[in-house]
N, C-alpha and C positions, 0 to 999 in steps of 0.2 A: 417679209417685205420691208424694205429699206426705204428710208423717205433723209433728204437733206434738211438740218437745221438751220437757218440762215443764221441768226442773230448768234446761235450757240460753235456755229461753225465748227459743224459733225454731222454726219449721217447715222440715224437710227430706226431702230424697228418699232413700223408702226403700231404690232399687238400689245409690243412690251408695255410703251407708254399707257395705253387705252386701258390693260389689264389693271396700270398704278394708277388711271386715275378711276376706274370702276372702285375696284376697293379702298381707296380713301377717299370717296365720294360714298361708300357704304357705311363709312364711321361717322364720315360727317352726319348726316340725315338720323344713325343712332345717337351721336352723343354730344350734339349740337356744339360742337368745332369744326372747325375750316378743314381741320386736318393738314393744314398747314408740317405744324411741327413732326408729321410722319414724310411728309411728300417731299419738302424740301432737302433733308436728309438721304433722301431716297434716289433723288435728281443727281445728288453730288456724286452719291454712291453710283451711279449708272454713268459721270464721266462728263457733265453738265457742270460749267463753269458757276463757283458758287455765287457771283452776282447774277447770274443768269437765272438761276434757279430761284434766288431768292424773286427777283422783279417777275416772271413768270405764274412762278404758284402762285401770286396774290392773283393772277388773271384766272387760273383756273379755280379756285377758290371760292369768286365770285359768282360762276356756274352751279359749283358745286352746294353750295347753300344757299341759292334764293333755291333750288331744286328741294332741300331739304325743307327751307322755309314755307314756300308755301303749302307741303305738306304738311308743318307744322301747325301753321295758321288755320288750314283746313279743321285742325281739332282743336282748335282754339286756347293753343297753348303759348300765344305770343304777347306777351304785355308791350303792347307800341307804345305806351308813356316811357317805362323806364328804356325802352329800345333807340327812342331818340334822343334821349338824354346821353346816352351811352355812344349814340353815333357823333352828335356834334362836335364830343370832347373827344372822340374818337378819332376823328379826324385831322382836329386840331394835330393831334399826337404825332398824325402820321407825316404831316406836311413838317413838323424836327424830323423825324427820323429819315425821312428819304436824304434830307438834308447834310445828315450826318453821315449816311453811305455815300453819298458825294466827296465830302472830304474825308474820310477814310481809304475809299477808293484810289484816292487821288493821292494818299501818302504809301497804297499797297499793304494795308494792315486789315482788309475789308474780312476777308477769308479768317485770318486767327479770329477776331472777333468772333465772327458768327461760330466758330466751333464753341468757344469758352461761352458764350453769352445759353447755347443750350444745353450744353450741359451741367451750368449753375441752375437753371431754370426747370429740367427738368426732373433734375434730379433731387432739387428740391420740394416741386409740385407736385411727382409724381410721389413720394414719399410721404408728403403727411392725407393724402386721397387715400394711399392705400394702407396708411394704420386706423383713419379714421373711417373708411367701409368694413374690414374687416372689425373693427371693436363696436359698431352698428348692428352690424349682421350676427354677432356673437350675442349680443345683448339683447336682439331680435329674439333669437333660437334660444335664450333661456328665460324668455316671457317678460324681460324687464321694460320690453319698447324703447325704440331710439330715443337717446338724449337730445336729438337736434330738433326740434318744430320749429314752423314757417312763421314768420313773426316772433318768434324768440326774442326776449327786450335781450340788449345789451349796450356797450356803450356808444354804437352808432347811433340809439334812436336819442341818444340826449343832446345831439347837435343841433346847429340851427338851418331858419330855411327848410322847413322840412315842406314835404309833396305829402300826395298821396297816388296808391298804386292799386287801383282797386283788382285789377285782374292778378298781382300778387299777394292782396291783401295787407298791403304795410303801407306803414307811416312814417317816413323815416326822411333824414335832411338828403337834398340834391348833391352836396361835396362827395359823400361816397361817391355815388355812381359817374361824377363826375372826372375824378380820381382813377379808379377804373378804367373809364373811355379811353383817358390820357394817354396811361401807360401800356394798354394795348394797342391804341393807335399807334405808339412812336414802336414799339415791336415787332409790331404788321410790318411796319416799312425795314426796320430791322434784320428780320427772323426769316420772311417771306412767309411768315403765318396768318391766320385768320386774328388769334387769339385767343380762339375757345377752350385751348385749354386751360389759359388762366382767368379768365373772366368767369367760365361755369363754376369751377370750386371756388372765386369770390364770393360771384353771387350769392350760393348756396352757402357758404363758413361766413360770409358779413354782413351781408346783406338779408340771410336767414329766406330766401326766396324759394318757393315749391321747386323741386328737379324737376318736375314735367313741364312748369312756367319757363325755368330757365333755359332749357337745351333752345325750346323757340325762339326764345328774345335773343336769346346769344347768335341764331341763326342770322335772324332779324338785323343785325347791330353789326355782326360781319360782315354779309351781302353789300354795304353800303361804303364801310372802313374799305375793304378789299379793292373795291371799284376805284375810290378816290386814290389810294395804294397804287393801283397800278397805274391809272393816268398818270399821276406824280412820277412814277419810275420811269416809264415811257419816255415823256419830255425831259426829264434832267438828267436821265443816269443812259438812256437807250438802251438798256437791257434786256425787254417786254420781248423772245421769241414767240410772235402769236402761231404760228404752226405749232410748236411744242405746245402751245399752250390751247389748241385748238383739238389737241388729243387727247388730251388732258381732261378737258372738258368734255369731249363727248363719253369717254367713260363716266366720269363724276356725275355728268346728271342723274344716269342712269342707276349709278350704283345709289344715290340721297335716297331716291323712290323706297329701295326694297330696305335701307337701314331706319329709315321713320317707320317703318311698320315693326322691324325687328325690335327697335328700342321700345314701343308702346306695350311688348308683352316679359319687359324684366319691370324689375321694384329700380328703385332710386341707388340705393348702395349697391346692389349688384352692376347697374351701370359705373356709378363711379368705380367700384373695385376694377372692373375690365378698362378702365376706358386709362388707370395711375397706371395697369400692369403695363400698358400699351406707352404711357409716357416715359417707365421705368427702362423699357425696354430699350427704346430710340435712344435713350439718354445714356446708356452702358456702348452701346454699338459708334456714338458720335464720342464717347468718354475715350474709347480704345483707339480711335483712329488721331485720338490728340495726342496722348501718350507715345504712343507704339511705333518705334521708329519704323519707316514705311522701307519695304526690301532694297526699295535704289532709291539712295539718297540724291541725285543727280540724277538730271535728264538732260539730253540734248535736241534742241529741235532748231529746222529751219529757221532763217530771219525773213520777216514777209518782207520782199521788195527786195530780197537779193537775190 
């Protein structure tokens, strides 16, 4: 069953989309990311203008992880100190970045970016998650216990301004986290992501923060970037297809529900192990479509208003 995209100007199948936002609205709720950086890839790949997809996901996004979130919070894995902290700066972030899809947009350079920007990004991210779960997991299975603990001193904790986080248990100065929001915020608007993929292995590699604290707060701290995300894209750039993005989300609720329970019965490193293969993977499929001269180099199409 076919349904017309206004904003994206195409018609598509309503199951297909429902089915993309069910399952990455299942990752989200397991490994407390937007899911962003699968969906928006996913969009482009299904025929969705990549401004379009970009300013959209952040709307379904938004669904998709207060869905997760309040699951979250229900088992009381959300630290809302470092969660606001993360969103104010967060925001900040995102009101450059929409900014700068504006004048990019506008010089037609919008689309190479967002290819090269992920896959530097994931292919970097996804790479050091998945030697550092695998040499956890290894070191687990030969009785030596993980190297990384929650509060681990390093050189974050000797800055200054420091908080405290009691539902993470640290003590540590505001500039991290603040730092963090920044650069995930101007991304969000960027990537059409949540963030969560780079913000959970922050937290967890600098900030030393529990994996079961984090996936929440990071929930937390998206639901709020995302929202502000899309309004911004809406008014400046008109991008926002809210039908596309109205299927999107009814998947996504749905799928946050059943991934918060799936994620609550693995360990920490097997989460992150699955969650790098997952960003490894997106980042190989976005790396070949940059590279790989596409079968027809020219297209011709109609002039609208001739």
């Amino acid at each position: 069953m076919n349904i017309y995209l206004p904003i994206a100007e195409m018609s598509a199948n309503i199951f297909v989309f429902l089915g993309m936002g069910g399952a990455v609205g299942f990752l989200s709720g397991m490994f407390g990311v937007g899911g962003g950086f699968l969906m928006t890839p996913l969009l482009i790949f299904s025929g969705i203008p990549p401004a379009v997809a970009v300013g959209t996901e952040a709307a379904q996004i938004v669904a998709s992880s207060a869905s997760g979130a309040i699951a979250q919070y229900r088992r009381k894995n959300v630290d809302v100190k470092m969660g606001i902290i993360l969103l104010v700066s967060g925001i900040c972030g995102s009101m450059i970045g929409v900014q700068v899809v504006k004048i990019l947009r506008a010089q037609g350079q919008f689309e190479l970016l967002v290819s090269i920007v992920y896959v530097i990004f994931l292919a970097l991210i996804g790479s050091l998650m998945m030697i550092e779960s695998l040499n956890t997991m290894r070191k687990t299975k030969a009785g030596k216990g993980a190297v990384r603990r929650p509060g681990q001193h390093s050189w974050i904790h000797g800055l200054p301004l420091k908080m405290r986080f009691h539902r993470s248990k640290l003590y540590i100065s505001a500039f991290p986290p603040i730092m963090i929001g920044l650069g995930v915020g101007f991304l969000s608007a960027i990537m059409g992501v949540g963030g969560g993929f780079i913000i959970v292995p922050a937290m967890i590699y600098l900030l030393r923060m529990p994996t079961s604290v984090v996936v929440g707060t990071s929930l937390f701290q998206v639901v709020f970037v995302t929202a502000a995300t899309t309004i911004l894209h809406a008014i400046t750039n008109m991008n926002v297809d809210i039908v596309l993005a109205l299927l999107l989300m009814a998947g996504g609720v749905i799928g946050a529900q059943f991934g918060a329970v799936a994620g609550e019965k693995l360990k920490g490193e097997q989460l992150r192990f699955l969650l790098a293969g997952l960003v490894l993977l997106v980042g190989v499929r976005m790396a070949w479509d940059l590279f790989v001269p596409p079968a027809e180099l020219y297209s011709i199409s109609s002039v609208v208003g001739g």
